[in-house]
C-alpha positions in Angstrom: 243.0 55.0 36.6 246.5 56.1 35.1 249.2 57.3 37.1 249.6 60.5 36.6 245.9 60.9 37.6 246.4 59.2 40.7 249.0 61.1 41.7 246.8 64.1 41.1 243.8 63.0 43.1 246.6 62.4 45.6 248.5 65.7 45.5 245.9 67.7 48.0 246.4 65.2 50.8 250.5 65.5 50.4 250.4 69.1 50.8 248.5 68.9 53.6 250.5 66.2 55.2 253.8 68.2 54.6 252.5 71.5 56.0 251.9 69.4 58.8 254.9 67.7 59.1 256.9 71.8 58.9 254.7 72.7 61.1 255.6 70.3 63.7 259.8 70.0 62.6 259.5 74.0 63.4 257.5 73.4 66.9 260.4 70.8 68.0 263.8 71.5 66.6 263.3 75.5 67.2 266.5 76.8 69.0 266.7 76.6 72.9 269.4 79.6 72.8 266.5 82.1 71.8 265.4 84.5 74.5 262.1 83.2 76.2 259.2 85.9 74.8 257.9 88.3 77.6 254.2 88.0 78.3 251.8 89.9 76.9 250.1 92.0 78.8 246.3 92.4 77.6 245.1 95.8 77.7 241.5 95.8 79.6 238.8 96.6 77.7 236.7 99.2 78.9 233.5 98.9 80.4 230.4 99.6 77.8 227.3 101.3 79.4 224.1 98.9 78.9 220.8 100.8 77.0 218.5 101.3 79.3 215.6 98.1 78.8 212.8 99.3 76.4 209.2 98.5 77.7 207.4 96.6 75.3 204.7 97.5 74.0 201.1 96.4 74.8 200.2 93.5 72.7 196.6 94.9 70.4 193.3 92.6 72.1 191.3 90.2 69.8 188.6 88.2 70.2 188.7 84.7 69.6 186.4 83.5 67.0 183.9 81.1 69.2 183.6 77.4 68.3 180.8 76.7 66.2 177.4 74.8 67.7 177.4 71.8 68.1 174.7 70.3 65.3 171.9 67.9 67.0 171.2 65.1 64.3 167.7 63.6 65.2 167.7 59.7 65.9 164.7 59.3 64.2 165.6 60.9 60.8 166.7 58.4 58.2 170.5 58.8 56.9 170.6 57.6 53.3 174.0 55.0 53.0 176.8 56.0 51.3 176.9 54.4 47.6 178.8 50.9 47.3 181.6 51.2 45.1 180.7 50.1 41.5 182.8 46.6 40.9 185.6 46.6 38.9 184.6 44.6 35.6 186.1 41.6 35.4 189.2 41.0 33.0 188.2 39.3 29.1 188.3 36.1 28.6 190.3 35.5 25.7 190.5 31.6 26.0 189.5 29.3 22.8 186.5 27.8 24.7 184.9 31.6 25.8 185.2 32.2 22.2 184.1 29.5 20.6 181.2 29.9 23.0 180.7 33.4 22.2 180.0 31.9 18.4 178.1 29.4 18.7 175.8 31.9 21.0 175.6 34.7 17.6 175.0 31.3 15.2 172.1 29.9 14.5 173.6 26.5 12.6 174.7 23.8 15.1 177.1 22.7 13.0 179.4 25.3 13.6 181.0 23.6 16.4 181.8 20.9 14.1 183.5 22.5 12.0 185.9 25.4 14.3 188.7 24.1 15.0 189.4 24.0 19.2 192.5 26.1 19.6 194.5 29.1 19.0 190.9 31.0 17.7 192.0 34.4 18.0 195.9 33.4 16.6 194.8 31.7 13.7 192.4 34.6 12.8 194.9 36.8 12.7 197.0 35.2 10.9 195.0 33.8 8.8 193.5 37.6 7.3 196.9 39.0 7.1 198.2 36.2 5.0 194.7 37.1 3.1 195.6 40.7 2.8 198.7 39.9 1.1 197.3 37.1 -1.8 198.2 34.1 0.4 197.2 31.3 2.3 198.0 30.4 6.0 197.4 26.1 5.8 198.6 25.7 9.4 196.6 28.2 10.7 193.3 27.0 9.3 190.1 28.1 11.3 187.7 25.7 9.6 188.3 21.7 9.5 188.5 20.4 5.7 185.4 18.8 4.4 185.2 15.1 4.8 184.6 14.5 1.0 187.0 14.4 -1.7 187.6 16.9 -4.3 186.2 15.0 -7.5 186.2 15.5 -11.3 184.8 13.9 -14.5 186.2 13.4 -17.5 184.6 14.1 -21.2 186.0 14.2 -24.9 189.7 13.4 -23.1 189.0 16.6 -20.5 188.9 16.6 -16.6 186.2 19.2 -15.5 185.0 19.8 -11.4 182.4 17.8 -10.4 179.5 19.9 -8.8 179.5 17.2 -5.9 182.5 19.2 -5.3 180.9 23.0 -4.5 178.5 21.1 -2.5 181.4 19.8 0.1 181.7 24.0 0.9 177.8 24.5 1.4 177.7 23.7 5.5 180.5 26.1 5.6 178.5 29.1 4.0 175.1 28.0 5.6 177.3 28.8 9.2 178.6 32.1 7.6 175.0 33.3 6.8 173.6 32.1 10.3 175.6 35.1 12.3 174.0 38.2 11.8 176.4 41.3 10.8 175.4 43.3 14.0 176.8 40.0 15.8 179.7 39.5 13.9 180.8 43.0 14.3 179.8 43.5 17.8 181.9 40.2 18.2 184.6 41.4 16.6 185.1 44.6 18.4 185.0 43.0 21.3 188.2 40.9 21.0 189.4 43.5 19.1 192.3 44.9 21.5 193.3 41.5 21.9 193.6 41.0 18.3 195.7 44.2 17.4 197.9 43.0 19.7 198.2 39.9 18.1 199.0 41.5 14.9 201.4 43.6 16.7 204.0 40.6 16.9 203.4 39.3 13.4 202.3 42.8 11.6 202.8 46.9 11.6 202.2 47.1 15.1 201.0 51.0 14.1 198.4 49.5 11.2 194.8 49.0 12.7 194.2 45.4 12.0 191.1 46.7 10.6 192.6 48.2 8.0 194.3 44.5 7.4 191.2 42.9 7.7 189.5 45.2 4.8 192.3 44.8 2.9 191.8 40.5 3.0 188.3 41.1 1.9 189.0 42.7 -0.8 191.1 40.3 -1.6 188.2 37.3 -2.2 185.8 40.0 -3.6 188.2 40.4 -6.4 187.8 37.0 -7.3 186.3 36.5 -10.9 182.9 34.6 -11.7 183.3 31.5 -14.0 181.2 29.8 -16.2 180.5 26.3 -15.9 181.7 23.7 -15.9 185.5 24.3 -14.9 188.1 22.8 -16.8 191.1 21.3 -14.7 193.9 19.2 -15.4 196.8 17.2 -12.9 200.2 17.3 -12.6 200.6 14.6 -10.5 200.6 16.4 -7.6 197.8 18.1 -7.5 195.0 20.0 -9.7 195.6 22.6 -11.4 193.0 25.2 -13.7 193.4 24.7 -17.3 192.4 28.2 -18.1 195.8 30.2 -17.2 193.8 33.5 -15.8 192.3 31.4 -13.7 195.2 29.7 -12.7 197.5 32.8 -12.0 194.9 34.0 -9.3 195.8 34.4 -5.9 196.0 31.3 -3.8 193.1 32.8 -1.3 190.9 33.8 -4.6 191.7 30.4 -6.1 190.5 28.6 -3.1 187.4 30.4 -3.4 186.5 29.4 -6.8 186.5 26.0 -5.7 183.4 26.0 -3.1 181.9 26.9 -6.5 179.8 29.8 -8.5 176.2 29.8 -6.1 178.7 29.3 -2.7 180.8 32.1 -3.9 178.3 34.5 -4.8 176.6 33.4 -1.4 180.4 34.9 0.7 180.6 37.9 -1.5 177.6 39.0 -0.5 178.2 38.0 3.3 182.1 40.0 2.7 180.6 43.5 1.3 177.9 43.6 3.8 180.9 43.0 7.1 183.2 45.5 4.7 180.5 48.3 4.8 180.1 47.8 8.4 183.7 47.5 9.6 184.4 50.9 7.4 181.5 52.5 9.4 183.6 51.8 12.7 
């Protein structure tokens, strides 16, 4: 507070004081040589005649309304119980082992289970289709363990081409896929599926259905191309690479499909458009 504004919010209680204080100075210094004041002599007031009192009027009768009759409930009559509350249902479990549970329940291949990973389910599924959605690959987030074989090749006339044992390391994978029906997939799905939006909320658009993201990575591996085989391939060291360049500019995600091979592939896109159509029907 400055001080001019404190003086201000002081100023009401100094005039007050010095009123006082002038008030008081003029009470005890006022000059004793004055002539004492005469009484004054109040004049009496003359006496007012009282109005006569006013009867009051007779208050109008009414009847009271009677209390109703007592109601005679027969012992032997059967009351019907009040209705138990309905139970509150219980909150979702959203913990890896309820559902990795709840798919091996909707699968019919018991090697599922072998293959699922054991945690972060839900996470890793979200991530995993929004780095779909836009043309990438999540590696730390994987859903699915790697196949125990090794990616292998052959060589002819000085080329490296993919081995067919390869595709064949992918088949358990799509046998799993194909053992959950759509109708369980989906009703699966939508039952996690608050969860999962609020997942994607902390990664994604938290006003974007994930749906909408979800569609989006399926589309994503339909767009895939089909290749003739065999599949030429070549190394840089590091790792393999496609020799043909429109195969090679693809899309992480579509060129990760490509190598579970041509009958696997067509075996997904099938399994893809059928949950598309049905997650657009939502």
């Amino acid at each position: 507070m400055s001080e001019n504004t404190e003086q201000r919010s002081w100023l009401p209680y100094a005039i007050v004081v010095g009123v006082i204080v002038v008030v008081l100075l003029v009470v005890l210094m006022w000059p004793s040589s004055e002539p004492e004041p005469q009484p004054v002599v109040e004049p009496e007031t003359p006496a007012v005649a009282q109005p006569e009192p006013i009867e009051p009027e007779p208050a109008d009768t009414f009847e009271a309304t009677p209390p109703p009759e007592p109601v005679e409930i027969d012992p032997d009559q059967e009351v019907e119980p009040m209705p138990e509350p309905a139970p509150e249902p219980e909150p979702l479990d959203v913990s890896d082992t309820a559902i990795k549970a709840a798919l091996e329940t909707i699968a019919t291949s018991p090697t599922l289970s072998r293959l699922l990973v054991n945690d972060g389910l839900l996470q890793r599924f979200v991530v995993t289709a929004t780095n779909l959605a836009d043309d990438e690959t999540a590696p730390n987030h994987r859903l699915l363990t790697p196949p125990d074989q090794d990616f292998r090749v052959y060589t002819q006339a000085d080329r490296e081409w993919i081995d067919s044992a390869s595709y064949k390391r992918y088949t358990p994978y799509v046998d799993v896929l194909e053992s959950m029906s759509n109708e369980d997939l989906i009703a699966l799905y939508e039952t996690y599926q608050d969860e999962i939006q609020t997942k994607y909320a902390e990664i994604g658009d938290p006003d974007q259905p994930f749906t909408e993201v979800l569609i989006e990575a399926i589309d994503t591996l339909l767009d895939t191309p089909e290749v003739k085989m065999p599949v030429e391939v070549y190394t840089d060291s590091v790792m393999y690479k496609y020799a043909d360049e429109r195969l090679e500019g693809l899309s992480d995600p579509q060129k990760q499909l490509l190598r579970t091979g041509p009958d696997n592939m067509r075996r997904i896109k099938a399994k893809l458009r059928e949950l598309k159509d049905s997650l657009m029907a939502q």
